[in-house]
N, C-alpha and C positions, 0 to 999 in steps of 0.2 A: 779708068772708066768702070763704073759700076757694071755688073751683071745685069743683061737683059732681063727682063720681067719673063717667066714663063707663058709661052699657051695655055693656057687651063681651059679655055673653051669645050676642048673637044671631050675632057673627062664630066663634060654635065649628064650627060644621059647615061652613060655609065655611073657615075653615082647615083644616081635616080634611079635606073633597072635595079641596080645593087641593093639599096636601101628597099624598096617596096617588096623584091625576092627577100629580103631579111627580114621583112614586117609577117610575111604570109607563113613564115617559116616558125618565128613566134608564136603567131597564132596556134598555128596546125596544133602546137606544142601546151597552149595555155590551157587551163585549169585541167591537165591531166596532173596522174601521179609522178612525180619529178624527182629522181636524186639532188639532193640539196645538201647545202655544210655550209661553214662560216669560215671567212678570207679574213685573218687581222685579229680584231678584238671582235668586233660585231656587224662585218658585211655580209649580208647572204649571198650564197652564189647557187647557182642552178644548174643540170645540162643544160638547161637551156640556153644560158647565156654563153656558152661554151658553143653552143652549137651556132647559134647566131656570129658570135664571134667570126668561128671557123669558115666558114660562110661567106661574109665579107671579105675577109682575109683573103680567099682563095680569089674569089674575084675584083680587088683591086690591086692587092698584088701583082698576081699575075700580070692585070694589063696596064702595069704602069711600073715595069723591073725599074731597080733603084730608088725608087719612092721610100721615105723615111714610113716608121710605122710604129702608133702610139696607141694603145687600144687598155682601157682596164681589164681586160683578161686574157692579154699576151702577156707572156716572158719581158721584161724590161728590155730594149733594145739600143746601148747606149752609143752605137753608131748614127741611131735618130738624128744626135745633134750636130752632124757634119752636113744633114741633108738639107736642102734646099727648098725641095717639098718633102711633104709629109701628110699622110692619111690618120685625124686622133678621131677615135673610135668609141661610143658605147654600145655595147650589141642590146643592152636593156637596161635604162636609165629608169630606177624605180624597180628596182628588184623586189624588193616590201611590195609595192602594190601589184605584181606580176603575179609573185608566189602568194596573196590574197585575192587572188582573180577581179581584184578590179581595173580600171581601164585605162586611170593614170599612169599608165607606165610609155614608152618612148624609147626608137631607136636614133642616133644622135652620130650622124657621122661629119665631118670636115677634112678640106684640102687645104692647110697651109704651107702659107710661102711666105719664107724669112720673118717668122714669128705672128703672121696675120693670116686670117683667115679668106680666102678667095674662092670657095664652094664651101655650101652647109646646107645637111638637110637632114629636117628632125621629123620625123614619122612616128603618129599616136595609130597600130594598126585599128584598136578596137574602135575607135570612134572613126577611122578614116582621114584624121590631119594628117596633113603632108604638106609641110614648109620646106619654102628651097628657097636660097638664094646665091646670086651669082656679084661678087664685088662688083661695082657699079650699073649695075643691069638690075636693081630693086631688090626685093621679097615679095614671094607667094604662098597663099594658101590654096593648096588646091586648083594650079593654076591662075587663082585672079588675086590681082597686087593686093598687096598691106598696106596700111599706115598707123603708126605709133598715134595715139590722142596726142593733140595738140593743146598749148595751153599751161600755165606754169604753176598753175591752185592745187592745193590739196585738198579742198575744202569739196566732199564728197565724192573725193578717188575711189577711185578700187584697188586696193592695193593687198600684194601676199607674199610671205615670208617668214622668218623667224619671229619668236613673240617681240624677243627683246627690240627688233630692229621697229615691229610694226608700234608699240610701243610708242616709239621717236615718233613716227609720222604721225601719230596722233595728236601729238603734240602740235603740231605744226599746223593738221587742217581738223576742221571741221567739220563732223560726222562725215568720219573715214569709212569706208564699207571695206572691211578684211573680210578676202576671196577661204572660200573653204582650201585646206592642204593639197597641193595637187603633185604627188611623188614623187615623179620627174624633176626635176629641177630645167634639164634642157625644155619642158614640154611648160613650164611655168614662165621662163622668161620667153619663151615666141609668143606667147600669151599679149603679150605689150606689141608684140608686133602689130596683132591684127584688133588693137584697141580693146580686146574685152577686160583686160587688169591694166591700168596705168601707172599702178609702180611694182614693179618685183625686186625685191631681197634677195641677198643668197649670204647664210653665213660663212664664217671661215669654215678656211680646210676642203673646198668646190676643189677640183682638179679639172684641168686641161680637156679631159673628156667629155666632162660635165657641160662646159662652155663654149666652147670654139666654135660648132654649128649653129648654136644658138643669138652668139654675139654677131654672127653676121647678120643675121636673119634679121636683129633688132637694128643694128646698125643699117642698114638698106631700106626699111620700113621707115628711117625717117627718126629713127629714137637713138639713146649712147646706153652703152654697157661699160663701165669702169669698177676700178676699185670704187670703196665709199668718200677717199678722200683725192678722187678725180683720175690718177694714174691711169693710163690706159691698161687692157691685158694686151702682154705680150705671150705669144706659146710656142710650147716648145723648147724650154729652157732645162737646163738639168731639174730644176725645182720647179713641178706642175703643180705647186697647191700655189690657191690662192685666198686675199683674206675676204674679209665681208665689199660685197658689191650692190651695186644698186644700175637700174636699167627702166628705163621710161622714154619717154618721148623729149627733143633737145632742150626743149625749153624748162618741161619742169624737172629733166635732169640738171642740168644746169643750175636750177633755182637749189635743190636737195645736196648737188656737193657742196656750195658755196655756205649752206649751212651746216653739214659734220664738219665743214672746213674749220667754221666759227666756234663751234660747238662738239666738239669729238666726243668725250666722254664714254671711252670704249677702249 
């Protein structure tokens, strides 16, 4: 017999206190003078994001001992993938637009269980968004429900992403309206959620962080988040990168894989 489903209920408002103490905490932090370097080839990193980090950590940790824990600016932890649940973490999604003090930036946390998401919640502090959502119990902004645009046309979407990807969609609709850049990545596909962009991109190479609060959020809102050629995400795996995705509302998701299906050319 399979493993019972866990409670997660009770870790909502704890995620939520946690997340918005991590928003205020950013803030307090934002366009001051920052210690900054580069992670990699060319990721920027901050105190800040260190300290945000730190932050969350200390308090979901703490009240949820044993919980797996994936965060882009912790220590790799490869006991993650024995756990059952698990906390993936960004402390600041849009680090570029943080350290240029604009507003696109996003904290992005989720609670999976057995490779899917069942609490997400992506907080813009500057502007005041804060999307939550709870597996089967919707998506919210700001308290009041979402809904993905309905509807299978591209013909005069709004749609944002990669050039190459937006590109494609032009092809397909009809004076397409591509959304200005918005840093985030998590803070761009909730965006679908509450109908203002109805189709978002994300090219390869997105990681686990980047997406898991976010895919719920659209998923509960009534829209799909997949790879490009329909695949669902799973997370949590040793290998968190994923490749190019696509997230909109069911129906013209559905219309959009069915055609890279037809038509890959990537």
């Amino acid at each position: 017999m399979p493993d019972a489903e866990p409670d997660t209920s009770a870790y909502a408002t704890l995620l939520t206190d946690t997340v918005r103490e991590a928003g205020a905490l950013a803030l307090r932090m934002f366009r001051t003078d920052l210690k900054t370097w580069t992670k990699g080839v060319s990721s920027p990193v901050s105190e800040a994001d260190i300290a945000v980090n730190d932050l969350i950590a200390a308090r979901l940790r703490a009240a949820v001992p044993g919980c797996g824990w994936l965060s882009e600016e912790s220590a790799e932890d490869p006991s993650r993938l024995d756990k059952r649940l698990i906390w993936i973490v960004d402390p600041i999604d849009g680090t570029r637009s943080y350290l240029a003090g604009r507003d696109d930036w996003s904290i992005s946390v989720a609670l999976v269980s057995g490779g899917s998401p069942v609490l997400g919640a992506v907080f813009a502090p500057v502007t005041g968004e804060f999307y939550f959502a709870a597996r089967s119990a919707g998506a919210e902004l700001n308290g009041v429900a979402v809904q993905a645009s309905r509807g299978d046309t591209l013909d005069f979407a709004r749609v944002a992403g990669p050039k190459t990807l937006i590109g494609r969609l032009e092809q397909i609709g009809e004076n397409v309206s591509v959304e200005p850049r918005i840093g985030s990545l998590a803070l761009r596909l909730c965006r679908v959620a509450d109908s203002r962009i109805d189709v978002a991109c994300a090219g390869g190479r997105s990681q686990d962080w980047d997406l898991a609060a976010a895919s719920l959020i659209v998923q509960e809102a009534g829209g799909a988040m997949t790879e490009i050629n329909g695949d669902r995400l799973v997370f949590n795996r040793s290998d968190i990168t994923h490749g190019l995705l696509l997230a909109a509302g069911r129906e013209r998701h559905r219309r959009l894989v069915t055609y890279f299906q037809n038509n890959p050319g990537f």
